[in-house]
C-alpha positions in Angstrom: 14.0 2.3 -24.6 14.9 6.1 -25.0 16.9 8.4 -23.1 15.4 11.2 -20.5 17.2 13.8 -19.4 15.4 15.8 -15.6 16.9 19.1 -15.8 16.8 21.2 -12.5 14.9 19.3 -10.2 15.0 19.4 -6.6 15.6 16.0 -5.5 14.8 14.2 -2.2 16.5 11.0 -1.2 17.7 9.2 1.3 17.3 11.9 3.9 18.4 15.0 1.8 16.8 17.4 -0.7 19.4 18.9 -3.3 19.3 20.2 -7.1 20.3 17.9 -9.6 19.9 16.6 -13.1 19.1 13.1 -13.8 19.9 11.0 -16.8 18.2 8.0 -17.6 19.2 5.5 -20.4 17.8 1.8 -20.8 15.1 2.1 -17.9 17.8 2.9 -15.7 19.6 5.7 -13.8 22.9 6.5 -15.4 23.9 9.8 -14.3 22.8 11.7 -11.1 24.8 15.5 -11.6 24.4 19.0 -11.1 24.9 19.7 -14.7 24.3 17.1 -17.6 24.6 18.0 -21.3 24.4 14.8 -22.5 21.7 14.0 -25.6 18.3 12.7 -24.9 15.5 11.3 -26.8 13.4 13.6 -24.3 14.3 16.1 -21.9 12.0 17.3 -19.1 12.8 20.8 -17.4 11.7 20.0 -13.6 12.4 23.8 -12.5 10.1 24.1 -9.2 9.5 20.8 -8.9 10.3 17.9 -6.6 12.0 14.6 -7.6 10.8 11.4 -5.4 11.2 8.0 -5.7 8.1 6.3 -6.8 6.3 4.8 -4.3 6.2 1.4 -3.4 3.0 0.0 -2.4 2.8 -2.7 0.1 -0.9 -3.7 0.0 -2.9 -3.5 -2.2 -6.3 -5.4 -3.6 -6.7 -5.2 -7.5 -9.2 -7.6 -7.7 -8.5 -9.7 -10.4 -9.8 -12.1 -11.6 -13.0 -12.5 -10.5 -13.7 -9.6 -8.9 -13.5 -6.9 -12.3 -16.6 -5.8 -12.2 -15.2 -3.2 -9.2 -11.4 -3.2 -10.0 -9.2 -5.0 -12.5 -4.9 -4.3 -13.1 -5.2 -2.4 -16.1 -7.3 0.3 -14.5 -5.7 0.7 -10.6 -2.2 0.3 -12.1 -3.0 3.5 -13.9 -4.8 5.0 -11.2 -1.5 4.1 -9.0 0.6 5.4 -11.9 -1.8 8.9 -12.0 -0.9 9.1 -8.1 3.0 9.0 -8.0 2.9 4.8 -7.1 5.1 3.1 -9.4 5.3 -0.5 -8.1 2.7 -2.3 -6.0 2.3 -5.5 -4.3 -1.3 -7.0 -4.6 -3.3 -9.8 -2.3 -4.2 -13.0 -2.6 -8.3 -12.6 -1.7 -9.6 -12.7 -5.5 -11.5 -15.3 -6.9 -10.7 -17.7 -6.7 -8.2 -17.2 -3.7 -4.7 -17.4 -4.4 -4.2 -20.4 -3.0 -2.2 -22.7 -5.2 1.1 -21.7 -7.6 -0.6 -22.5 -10.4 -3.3 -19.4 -9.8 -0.2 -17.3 -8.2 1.2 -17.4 -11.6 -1.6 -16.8 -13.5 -1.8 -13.5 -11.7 1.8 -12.3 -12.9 0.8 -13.5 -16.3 -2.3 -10.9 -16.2 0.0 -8.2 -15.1 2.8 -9.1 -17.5 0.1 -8.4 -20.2 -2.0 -5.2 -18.5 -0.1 -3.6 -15.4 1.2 0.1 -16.1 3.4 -0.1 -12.7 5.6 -2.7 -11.3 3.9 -5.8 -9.9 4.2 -8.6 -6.9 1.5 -10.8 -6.3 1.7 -12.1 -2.2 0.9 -16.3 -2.0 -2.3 -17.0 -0.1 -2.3 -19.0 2.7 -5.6 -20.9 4.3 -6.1 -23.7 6.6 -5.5 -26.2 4.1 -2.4 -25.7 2.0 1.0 -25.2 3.3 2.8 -27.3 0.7 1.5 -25.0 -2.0 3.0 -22.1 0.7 6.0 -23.6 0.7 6.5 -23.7 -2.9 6.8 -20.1 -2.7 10.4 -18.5 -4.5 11.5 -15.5 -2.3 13.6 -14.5 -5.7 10.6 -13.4 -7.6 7.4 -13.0 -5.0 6.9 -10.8 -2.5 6.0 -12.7 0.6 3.1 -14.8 1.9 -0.2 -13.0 3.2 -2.1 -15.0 6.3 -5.5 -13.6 7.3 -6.2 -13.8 11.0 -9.5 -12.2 10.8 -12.0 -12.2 8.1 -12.1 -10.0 5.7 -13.0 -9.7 1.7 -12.9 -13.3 0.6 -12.8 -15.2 3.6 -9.7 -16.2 3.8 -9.8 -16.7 7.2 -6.6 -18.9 9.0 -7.8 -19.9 12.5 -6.4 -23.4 12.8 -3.5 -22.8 15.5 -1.8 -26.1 14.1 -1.7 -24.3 10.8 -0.5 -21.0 12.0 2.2 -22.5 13.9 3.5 -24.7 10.8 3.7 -21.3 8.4 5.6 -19.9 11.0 7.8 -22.0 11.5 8.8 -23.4 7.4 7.7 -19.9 5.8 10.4 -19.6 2.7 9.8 -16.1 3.1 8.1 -12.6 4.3 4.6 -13.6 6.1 2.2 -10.2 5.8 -0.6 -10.5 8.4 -4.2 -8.9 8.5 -4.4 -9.6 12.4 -7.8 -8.8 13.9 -9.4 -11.3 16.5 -12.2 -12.8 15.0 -13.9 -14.2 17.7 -14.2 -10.9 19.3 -15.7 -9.5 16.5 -18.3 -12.2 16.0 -18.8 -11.7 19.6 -19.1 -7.8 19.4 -21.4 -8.4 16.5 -23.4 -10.7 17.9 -24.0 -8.8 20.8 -25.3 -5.5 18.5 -27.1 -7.5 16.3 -29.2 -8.3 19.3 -29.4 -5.1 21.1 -30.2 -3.0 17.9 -30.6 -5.6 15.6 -29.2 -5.8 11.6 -31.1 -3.4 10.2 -30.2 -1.0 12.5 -26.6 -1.2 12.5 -24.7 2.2 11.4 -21.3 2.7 10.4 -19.7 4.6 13.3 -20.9 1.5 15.3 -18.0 -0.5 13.2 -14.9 0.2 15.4 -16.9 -0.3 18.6 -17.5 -4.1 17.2 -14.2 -4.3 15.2 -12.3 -3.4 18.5 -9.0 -2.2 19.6 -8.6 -5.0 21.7 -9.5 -7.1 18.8 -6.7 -5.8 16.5 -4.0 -5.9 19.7 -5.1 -9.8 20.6 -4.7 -11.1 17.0 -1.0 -8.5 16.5 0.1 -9.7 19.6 -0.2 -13.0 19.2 1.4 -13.0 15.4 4.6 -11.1 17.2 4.5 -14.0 19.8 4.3 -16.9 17.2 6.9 -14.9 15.2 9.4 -14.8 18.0 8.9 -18.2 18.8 9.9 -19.5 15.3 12.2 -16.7 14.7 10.2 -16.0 11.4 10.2 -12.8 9.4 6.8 -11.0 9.9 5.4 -8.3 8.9 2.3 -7.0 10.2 0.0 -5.0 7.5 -2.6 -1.6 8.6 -1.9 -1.2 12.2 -5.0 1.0 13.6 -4.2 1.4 17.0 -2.3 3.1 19.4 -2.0 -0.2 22.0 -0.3 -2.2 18.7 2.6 0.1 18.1 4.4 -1.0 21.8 4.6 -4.3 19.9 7.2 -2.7 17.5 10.7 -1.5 18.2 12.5 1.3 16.7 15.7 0.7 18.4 17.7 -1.3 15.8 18.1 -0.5 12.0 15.0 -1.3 10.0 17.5 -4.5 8.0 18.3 -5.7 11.7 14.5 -6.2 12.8 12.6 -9.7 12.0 9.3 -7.9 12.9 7.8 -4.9 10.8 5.0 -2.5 10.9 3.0 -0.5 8.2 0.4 1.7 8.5 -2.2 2.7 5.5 -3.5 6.6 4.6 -6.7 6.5 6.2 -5.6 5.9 9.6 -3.5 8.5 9.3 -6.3 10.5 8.0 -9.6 9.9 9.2 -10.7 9.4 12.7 -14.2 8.3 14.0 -15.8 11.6 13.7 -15.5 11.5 9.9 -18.8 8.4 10.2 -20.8 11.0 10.2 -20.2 12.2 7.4 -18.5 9.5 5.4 -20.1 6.8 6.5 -19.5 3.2 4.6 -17.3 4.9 2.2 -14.6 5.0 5.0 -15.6 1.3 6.6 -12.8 -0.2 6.2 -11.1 -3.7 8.4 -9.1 -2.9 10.4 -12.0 -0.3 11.1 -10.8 3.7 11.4 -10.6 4.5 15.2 -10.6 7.1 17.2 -8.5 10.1 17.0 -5.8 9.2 19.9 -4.9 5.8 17.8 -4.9 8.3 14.6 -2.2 10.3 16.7 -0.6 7.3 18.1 -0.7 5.9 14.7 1.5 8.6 12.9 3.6 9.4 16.0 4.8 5.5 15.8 5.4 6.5 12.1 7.9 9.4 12.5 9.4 7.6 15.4 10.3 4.5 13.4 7.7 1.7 15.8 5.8 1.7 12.6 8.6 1.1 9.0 6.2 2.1 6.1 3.3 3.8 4.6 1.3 2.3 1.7 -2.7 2.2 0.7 -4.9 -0.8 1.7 -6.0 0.2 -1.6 -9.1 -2.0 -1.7 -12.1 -0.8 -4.5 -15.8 -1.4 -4.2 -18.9 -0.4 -6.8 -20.2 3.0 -5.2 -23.7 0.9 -4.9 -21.8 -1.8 -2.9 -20.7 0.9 -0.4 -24.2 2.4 -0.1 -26.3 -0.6 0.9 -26.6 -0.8 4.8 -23.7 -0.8 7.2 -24.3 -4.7 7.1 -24.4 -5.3 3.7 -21.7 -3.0 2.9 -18.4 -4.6 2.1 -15.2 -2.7 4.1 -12.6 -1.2 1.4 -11.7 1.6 -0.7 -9.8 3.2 -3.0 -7.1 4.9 -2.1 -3.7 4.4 -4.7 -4.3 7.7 -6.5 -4.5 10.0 -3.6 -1.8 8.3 -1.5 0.7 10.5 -2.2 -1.1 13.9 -2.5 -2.4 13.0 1.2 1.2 13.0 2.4 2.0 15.8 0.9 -0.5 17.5 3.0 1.1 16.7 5.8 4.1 18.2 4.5 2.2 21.5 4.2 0.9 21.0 8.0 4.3 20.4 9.1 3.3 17.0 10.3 5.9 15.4 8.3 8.7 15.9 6.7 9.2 15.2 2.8 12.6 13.5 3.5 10.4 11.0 5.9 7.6 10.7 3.4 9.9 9.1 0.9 11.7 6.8 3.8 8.1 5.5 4.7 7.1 5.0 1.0 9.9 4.0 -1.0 13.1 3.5 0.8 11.8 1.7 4.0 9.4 -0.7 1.3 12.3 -1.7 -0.9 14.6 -2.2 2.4 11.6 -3.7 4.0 11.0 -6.4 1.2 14.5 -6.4 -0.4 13.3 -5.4 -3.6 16.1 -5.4 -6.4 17.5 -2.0 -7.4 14.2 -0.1 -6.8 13.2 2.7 -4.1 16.1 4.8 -4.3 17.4 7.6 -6.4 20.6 5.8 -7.1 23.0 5.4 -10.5 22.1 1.7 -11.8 18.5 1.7 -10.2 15.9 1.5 -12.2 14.0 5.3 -12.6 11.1 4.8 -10.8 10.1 8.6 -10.5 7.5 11.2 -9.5 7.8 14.8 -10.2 5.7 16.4 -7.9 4.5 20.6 -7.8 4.1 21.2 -3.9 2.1 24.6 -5.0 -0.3 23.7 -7.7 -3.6 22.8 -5.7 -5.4 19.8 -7.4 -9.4 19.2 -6.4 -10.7 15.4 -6.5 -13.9 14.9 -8.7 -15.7 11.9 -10.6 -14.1 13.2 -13.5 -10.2 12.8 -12.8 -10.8 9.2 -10.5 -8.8 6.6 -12.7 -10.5 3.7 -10.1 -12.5 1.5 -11.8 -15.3 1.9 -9.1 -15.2 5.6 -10.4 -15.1 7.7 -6.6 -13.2 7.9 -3.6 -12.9 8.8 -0.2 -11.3 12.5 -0.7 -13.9 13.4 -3.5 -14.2 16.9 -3.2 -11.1 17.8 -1.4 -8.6 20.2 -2.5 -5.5 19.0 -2.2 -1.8 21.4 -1.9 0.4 19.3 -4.5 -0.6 18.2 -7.8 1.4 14.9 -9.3 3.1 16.3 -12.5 5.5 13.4 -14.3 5.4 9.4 -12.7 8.0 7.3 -14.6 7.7 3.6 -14.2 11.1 2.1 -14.9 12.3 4.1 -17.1 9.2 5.7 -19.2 7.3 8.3 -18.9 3.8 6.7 -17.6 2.1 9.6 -16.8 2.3 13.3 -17.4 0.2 16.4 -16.8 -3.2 14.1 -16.0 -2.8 11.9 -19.0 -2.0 8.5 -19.2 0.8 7.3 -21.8 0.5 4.2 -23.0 4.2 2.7 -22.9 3.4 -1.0 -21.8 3.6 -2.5 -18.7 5.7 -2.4 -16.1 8.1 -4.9 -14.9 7.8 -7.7 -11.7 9.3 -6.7 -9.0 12.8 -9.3 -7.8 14.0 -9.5 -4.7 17.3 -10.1 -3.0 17.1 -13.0 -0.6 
């Protein structure tokens, strides 16, 4: 590996922004000083830019294998690369369904051969295979992801016997989609017959995936949680109700139950149907704008631990079928952070608490090894970030396999200059560099 030396940068971590240079040998942070001089293979001058800690995604949906016709690892690792992400977690809903170790490790191998960032694969969990969840080594995998309501891939766990078993023998982390699925069906049902199939439109989509739904399933996951004492984390919280189910009392490596919450609920509202239609249908489904505001207030006051994508591609002529034939899901990894950052700029959040909520909370979060902090030994996982060079979204700069996105068109303040995945330069001034693949994520339990 070579040596890179960040000269002048300004650098935010762990709750401060200061000028430093950074000195990287070996993949890893070896000096952190206001002056280095040392030799480098490379040196990158970082004047007027801002050093973060690359982000760690939490949830996100690759779609390999079987899926690739949409998304695959090498192409959304680079897109998450392009976007400032440098390590992601991915779920267990391909095809076939991460259900068994044996296809759990076939997964790593795939990334071990094509991923750009840093990789953890979740374990699957279904109605019928709790020894395989059990097999599960908290060293090297980052938890064990339970749907309680359907979504891509049907991987639906409704057999309370079942639930009640992972909860209480988990070896590790349990991620949870929680929506009520018999309220849905219900909901549906009851649409379907007043305006029937054909008829269905997309801003109809949180009025039949409820509030009420997402707060019945949440609820009940903190409830069997507490009852088995079992670490829980609950994934894309979309409602205001939810975020009274979260504390922010005690330090975040104190509490047994954690939150996240994904871009577009921080970012659309139901008055964007209109406009966006399927191509922000998404489970749990985009509300309305007091659980957006509840949402992000539960975020800057700690209810709610981190941010991360729900970064979840389909073809643009899946999306533009009929609300009922559309599949919920898009793309989001590249833009993440260039979202946040206008937030910044609206002085709806601070840069300090964007990389808390992104990188330090994550790595805390999941106890990921020597990753999420600008720290001497860590590995450099890096984004170099201009907060006034305005970048516009178009077909043509989309590194998603399924080629658009939900912010096509929009302008946003920052533009992503440098992302270093540990300890190369990945990406640089809109161009990919191939340096292999990243590395998988460890974890200290």
């Amino acid at each position: 590996m070579s040596s890179i030396l960040i000269k002048s940068a300004q650098i935010v971590n762990e709750g401060k922004t200061f000028l430093s240079d950074i000195y990287i040998s070996n993949g890893r942070i070896e000096m952190i000083a206001e002056e280095i001089n040392h030799p480098a293979d490379q040196t990158i001058d970082a004047r007027g830019l801002h050093l973060l800690p690359g982000l760690i995604d939490d949830q996100v949906h690759f779609r390999e294998p079987g899926l690739t016709y949409k998304a695959d690892i090498w192409h959304e690792s680079r897109a998450a690369v392009a976007g400032g992400t440098t390590s992601f977690m991915e779920m267990p809903n391909t095809v076939p369904n991460t259900l068994t170790q044996k296809l759990l490790q076939d997964k790593y191998d795939i990334a071990a051969e094509k991923s750009l960032a840093n990789y953890s694969f979740f374990m699957g969990a279904a109605n019928d295979n709790l020894n395989e969840v059990l097999k599960t080594n908290p060293r090297d995998v980052c938890g064990i992801k339970i749907f309680m309501g359907s979504s891509t891939g049907n991987m639906l766990v409704d057999n309370e016997a079942t639930l009640e078993k992972i909860f209480a023998e988990a070896p590790t982390l349990i991620a949870v989609h929680c929506e009520d699925e018999a309220t849905i069906q219900r909901n549906l049902q009851a649409f379907k017959e007043k305006y029937g199939e054909e008829e269905l439109r997309p801003f109809m989509h949180p009025l039949i995936r409820t509030a009420e739904a997402c707060y019945l399933s949440s609820s009940k996951a903190v409830e069997l949680a507490k009852k088995h004492d079992a670490r829980l984390h609950i994934l894309h919280i979309s409602t205001a109700a939810e975020t009274a189910l979260f504390v922010s009392s005690i330090p975040l490596k104190e509490k047994k139950i954690t939150a996240e919450a994904c871009i577009h609920h921080l970012w659309f509202s139901d008055a964007d149907y209109e406009e966006k239609g399927n191509f922000i249908k998404w489970n749990p489904a985009v509300k309305t704008e007091a659980d957006r505001d509840g949402v992000f207030q539960a975020v800057l006051d700690g209810h709610i631990d981190v941010i991360a994508t729900d970064h979840a591609p389909h073809t643009f002529e899946e999306k533009s079928k009929l609300y009922s034939q559309a599949p919920s899901g898009g793309p989001l990894v590249q833009h993440a952070l260039q979202a946040l950052l206008d937030f910044v700029k609206q002085g709806k959040i601070t840069l300090e608490q964007v990389v808390q909520k992104t990188a330090h909370n994550t790595a805390e979060l999941f106890q990921v090894e020597n990753r999420g902090f600008i720290r001497e030994g860590y590995w450099a996982d890096l984004v170099l970030v201009d907060l006034d060079r305005p970048y516009t979204v178009s077909k043509d700069n989309i590194l998603s396999k399924c080629g658009w996105s939900p912010f096509e068109g929009h302008t946003f303040s920052s533009t992503i200059v440098h992302t270093l995945v540990s300890g190369n330069v990945a990406y640089t001034d809109g161009k990919i560099i191939e340096v292999g693949t990243g590395h998988r994520l460890l974890f200290n339990r």
